[in-house]
MARLOTOR-863788 format. One record per residue (C-alpha): residue number from 0; residue in one letter; x, y negated, z. Coordinates in pm, whole numbers, m for minus. Example, Ala and Ser with C-alpha at 12.3 -4.5 7.8 and 13.67 -1.06 7.14 Angstrom:
pos,code,u,v,w
0,A,1230,450,780 .
1,S,1367,106,714 .
This chain:
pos,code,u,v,w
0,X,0,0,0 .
1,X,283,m223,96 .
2,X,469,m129,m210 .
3,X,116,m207,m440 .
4,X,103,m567,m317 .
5,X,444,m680,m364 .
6,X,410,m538,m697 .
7,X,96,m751,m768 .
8,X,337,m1052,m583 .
9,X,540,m1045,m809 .
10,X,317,m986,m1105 .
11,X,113,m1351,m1022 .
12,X,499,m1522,m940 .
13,X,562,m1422,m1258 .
14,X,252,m1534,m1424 .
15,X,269,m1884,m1279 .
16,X,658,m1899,m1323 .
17,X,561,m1797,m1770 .
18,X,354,m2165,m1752 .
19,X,608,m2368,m1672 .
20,X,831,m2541,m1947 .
21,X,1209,m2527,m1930 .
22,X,1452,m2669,m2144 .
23,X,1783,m2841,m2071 .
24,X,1821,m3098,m2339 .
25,X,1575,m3338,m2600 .
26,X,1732,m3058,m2903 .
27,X,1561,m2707,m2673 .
28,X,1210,m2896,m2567 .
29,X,1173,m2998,m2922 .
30,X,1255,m2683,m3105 .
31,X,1020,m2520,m2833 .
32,X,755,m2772,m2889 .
33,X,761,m2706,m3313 .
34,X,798,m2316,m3201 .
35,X,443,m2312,m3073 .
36,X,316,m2602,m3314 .
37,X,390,m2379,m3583 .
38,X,218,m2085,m3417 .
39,X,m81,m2276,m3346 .
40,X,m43,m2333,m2992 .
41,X,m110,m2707,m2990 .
42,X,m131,m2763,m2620 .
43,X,123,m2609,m2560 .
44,X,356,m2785,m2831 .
45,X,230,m3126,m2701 .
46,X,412,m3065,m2380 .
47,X,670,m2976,m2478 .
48,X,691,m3315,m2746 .
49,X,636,m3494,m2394 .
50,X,945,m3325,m2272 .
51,X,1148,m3472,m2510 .
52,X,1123,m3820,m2371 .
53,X,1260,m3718,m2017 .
54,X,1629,m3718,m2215 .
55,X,1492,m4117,m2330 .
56,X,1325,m4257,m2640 .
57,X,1658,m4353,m2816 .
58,X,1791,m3965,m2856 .
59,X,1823,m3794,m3231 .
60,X,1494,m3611,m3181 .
61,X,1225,m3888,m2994 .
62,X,1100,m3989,m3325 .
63,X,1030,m3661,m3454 .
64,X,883,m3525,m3132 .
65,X,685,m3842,m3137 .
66,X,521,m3780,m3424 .
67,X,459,m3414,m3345 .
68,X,305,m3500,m3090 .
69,X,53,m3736,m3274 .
70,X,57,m3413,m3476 .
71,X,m35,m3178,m3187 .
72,X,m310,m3395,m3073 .
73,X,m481,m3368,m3388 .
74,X,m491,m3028,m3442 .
75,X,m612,m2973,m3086 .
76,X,m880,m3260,m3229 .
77,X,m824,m3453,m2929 .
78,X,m821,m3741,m3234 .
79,X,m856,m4046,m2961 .
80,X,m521,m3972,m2807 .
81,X,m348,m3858,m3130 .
82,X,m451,m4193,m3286 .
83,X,m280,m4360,m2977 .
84,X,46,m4186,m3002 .
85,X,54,m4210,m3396 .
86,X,m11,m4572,m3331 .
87,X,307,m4547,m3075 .
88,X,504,m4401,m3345 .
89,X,435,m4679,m3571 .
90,X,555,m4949,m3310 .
91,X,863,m4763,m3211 .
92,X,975,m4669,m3507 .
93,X,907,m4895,m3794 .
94,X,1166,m4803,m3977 .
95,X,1103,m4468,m4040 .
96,X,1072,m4331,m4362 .
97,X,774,m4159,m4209 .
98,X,543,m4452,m4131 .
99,X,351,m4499,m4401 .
100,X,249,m4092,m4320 .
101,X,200,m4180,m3999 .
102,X,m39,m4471,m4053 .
103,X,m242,m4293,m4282 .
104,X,m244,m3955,m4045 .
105,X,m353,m4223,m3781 .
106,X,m684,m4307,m4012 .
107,X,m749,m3973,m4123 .
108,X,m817,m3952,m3659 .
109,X,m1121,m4165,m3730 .
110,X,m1214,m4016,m4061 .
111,X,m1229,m3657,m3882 .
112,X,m1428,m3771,m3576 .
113,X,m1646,m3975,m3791 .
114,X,m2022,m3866,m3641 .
115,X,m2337,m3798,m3830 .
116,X,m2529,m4133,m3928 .
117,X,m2776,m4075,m3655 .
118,X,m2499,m4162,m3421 .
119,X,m2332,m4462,m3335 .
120,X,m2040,m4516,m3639 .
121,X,m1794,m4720,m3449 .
122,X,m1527,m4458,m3588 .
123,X,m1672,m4504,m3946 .
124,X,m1603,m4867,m3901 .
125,X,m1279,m4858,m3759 .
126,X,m1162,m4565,m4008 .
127,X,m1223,m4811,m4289 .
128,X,m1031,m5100,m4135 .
129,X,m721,m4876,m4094 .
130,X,m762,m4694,m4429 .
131,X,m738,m5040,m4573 .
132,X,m467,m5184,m4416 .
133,X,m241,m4832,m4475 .
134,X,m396,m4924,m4825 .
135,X,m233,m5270,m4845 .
136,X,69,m5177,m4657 .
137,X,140,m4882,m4885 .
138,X,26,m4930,m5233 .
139,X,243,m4673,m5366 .
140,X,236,m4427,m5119 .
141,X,156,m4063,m5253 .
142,X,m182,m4061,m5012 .
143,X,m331,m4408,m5129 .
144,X,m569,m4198,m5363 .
145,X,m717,m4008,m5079 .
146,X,m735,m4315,m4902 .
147,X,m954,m4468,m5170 .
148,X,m1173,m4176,m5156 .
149,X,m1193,m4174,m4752 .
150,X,m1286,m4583,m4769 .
151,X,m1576,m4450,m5033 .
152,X,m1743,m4147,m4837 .
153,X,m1725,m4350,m4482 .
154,X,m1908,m4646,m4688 .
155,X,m2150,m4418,m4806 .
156,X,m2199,m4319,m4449 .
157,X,m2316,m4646,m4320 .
158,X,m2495,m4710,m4638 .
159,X,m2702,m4387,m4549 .
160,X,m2708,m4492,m4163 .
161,X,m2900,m4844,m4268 .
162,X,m3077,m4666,m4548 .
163,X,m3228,m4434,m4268 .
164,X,m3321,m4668,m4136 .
165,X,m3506,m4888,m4388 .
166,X,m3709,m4572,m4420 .
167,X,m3787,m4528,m4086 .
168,X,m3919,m4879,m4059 .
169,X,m4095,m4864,m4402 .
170,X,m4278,m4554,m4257 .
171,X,m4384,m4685,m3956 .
172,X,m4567,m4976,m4141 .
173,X,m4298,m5249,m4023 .
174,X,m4289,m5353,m4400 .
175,X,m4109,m5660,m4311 .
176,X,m3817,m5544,m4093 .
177,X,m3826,m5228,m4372 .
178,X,m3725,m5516,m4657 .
179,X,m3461,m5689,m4474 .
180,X,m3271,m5364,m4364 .
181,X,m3336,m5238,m4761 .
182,X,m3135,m5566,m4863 .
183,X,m2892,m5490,m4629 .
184,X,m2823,m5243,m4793 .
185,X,m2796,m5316,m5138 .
186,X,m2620,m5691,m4976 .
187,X,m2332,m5471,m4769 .
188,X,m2261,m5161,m4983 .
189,X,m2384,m5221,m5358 .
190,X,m2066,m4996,m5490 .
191,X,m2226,m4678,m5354 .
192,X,m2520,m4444,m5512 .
193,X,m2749,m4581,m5302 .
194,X,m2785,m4944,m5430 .
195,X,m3052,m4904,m5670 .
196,X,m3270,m4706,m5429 .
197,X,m3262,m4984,m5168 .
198,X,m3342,m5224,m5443 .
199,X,m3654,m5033,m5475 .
200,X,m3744,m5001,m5160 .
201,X,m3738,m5360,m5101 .
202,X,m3949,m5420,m5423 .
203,X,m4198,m5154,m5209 .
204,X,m4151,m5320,m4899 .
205,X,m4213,m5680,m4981 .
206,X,m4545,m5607,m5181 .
207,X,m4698,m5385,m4854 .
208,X,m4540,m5680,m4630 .
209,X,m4740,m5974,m4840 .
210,X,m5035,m5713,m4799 .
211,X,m5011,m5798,m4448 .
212,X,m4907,m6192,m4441 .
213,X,m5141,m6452,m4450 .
214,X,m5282,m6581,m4788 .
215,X,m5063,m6856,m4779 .
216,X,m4736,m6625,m4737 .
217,X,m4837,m6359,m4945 .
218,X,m4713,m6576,m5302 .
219,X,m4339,m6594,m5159 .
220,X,m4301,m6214,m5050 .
221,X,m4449,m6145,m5365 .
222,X,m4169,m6345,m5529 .
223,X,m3906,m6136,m5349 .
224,X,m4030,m5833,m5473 .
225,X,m4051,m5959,m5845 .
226,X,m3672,m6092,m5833 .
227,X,m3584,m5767,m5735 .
228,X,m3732,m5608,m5973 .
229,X,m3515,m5841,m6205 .
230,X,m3172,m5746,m5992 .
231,X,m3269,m5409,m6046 .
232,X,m3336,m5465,m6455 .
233,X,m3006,m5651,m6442 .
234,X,m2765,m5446,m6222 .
235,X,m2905,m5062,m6290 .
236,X,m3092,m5069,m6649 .
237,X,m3016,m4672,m6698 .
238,X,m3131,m4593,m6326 .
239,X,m3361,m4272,m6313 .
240,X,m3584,m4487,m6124 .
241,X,m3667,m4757,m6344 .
242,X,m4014,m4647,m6452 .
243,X,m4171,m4660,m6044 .
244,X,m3985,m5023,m6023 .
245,X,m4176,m5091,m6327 .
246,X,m4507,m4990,m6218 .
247,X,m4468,m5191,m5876 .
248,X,m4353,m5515,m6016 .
249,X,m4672,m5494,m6287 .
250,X,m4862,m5503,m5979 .
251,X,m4683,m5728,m5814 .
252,X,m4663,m6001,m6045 .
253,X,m5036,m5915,m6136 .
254,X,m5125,m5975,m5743 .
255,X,m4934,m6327,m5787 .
256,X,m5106,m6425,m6051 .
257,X,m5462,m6372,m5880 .
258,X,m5316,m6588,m5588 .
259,X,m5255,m6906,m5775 .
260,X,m5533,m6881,m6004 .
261,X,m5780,m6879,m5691 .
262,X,m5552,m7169,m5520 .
263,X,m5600,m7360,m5882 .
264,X,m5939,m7256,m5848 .
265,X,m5979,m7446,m5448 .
């Protein structure tokens, strides 16, 4: 029995003593760290990165473990802190032939925890702002392409968000808050697919909103609709929904016309 529980002793001495890091010099904790990066053991690799800056920040291997570590944090997806340390890297060492990878490693951290547009898109936002200043910083860079294409499907993101929303409004009858957010819209993010929709949905929106005005606003909102209608004619002549836009301006300029023939008529 005695025998049996220094056995399990030293099994759990051993078990704690396995989690603990040792290395003797910046060179061993960062070979140990890219050991387990490279198996996948992110965590793990981070620490070790850490270690690296016990020896100083000014050794051969700080900036690489530096960046590792930016690295590490992102594949664990812990992209908050790995944004923070690839924004250290960029501050520490500017002169690294690395930067530019860094910087645009450091947007891809908002890119990846961009949320779905029900959710608050304060990471859309800021992913966009970094994506275009690693844009303007590195014009040639080999990832400026991606970039491009990142700045493009985070846009379309918010376009969605506020197109959601339009929708929402127009379905719960608040035609007029429905037309503003539909403008928005096309206003904010008139490069993306959804530009011609919102136009339509404001020409929808303003006609049901004058539906609900007073007589003496009703000539105005009916005016909004019909110029876009014309922004619509003028901007998206080949768009697939051309013939509906049609059909509601006919009635909308029709319902004008009724409204100052009876006030020429008073």
């Amino acid at each position: 029995m005695r025998n049996q529980v220094i056995v399990l002793f030293l099994f759990v001495v051993g078990c704690a003593g396995s989690g603990r890091l040792s290395y003797d010099s910046p060179s061993e904790a960062y070979t140990k760290g890219l050991e387990h990066y490279e198996a996948g053991r992110y965590s793990r690799a981070a620490q070790y990165f850490t270690g690296v800056f016990d020896f100083g920040r000014t050794s051969d291997w700080a900036a690489d473990a530096q960046l590792y570590l930016a690295r590490s944090y992102r594949q664990n997806r812990d992209f908050i802190l790995s944004a923070s340390e690839y924004t250290r890297f960029t501050e520490l060492y500017r002169a690294d032939p690395r930067a530019a990878d860094a910087e645009f490693e450091r947007a891809m951290t908002f890119f990846e925890r961009s949320p779905q547009i029900e959710l608050d898109q304060t990471s859309t936002r800021r992913g966009i702002e970094v994506f275009n200043l690693y844009i303007q910083r590195y014009s040639g860079h080999d990832s400026v392409d991606v970039a491009i294409r990142r700045v493009g499907e985070l846009r379309q993101k918010l376009a969605d968000k506020q197109f959601h929303a339009a929708r929402l409004y127009e379905r719960r009858g608040l035609y007029q808050a429905a037309a503003l957010s539909y403008e928005l819209v096309f206003d904010k993010y008139p490069d993306t697919p959804l530009a011609d929709d919102a136009l339509l949905g404001a020409i929808r929106s303003y006609i049901e909103f004058s539906a609900q005005s007073i007589i003496q606003r009703q000539p105005e909102r009916l005016q909004k609709a019909i110029d876009h209608y014309r922004r619509l004619v003028d901007l998206f002549p080949e768009s697939e929904l051309m013939d509906v836009a049609s059909e509601l301006n006919d009635q909308a300029e029709k319902d004008l016309d009724a409204l100052i023939e009876n006030d020429a008529a008073l």
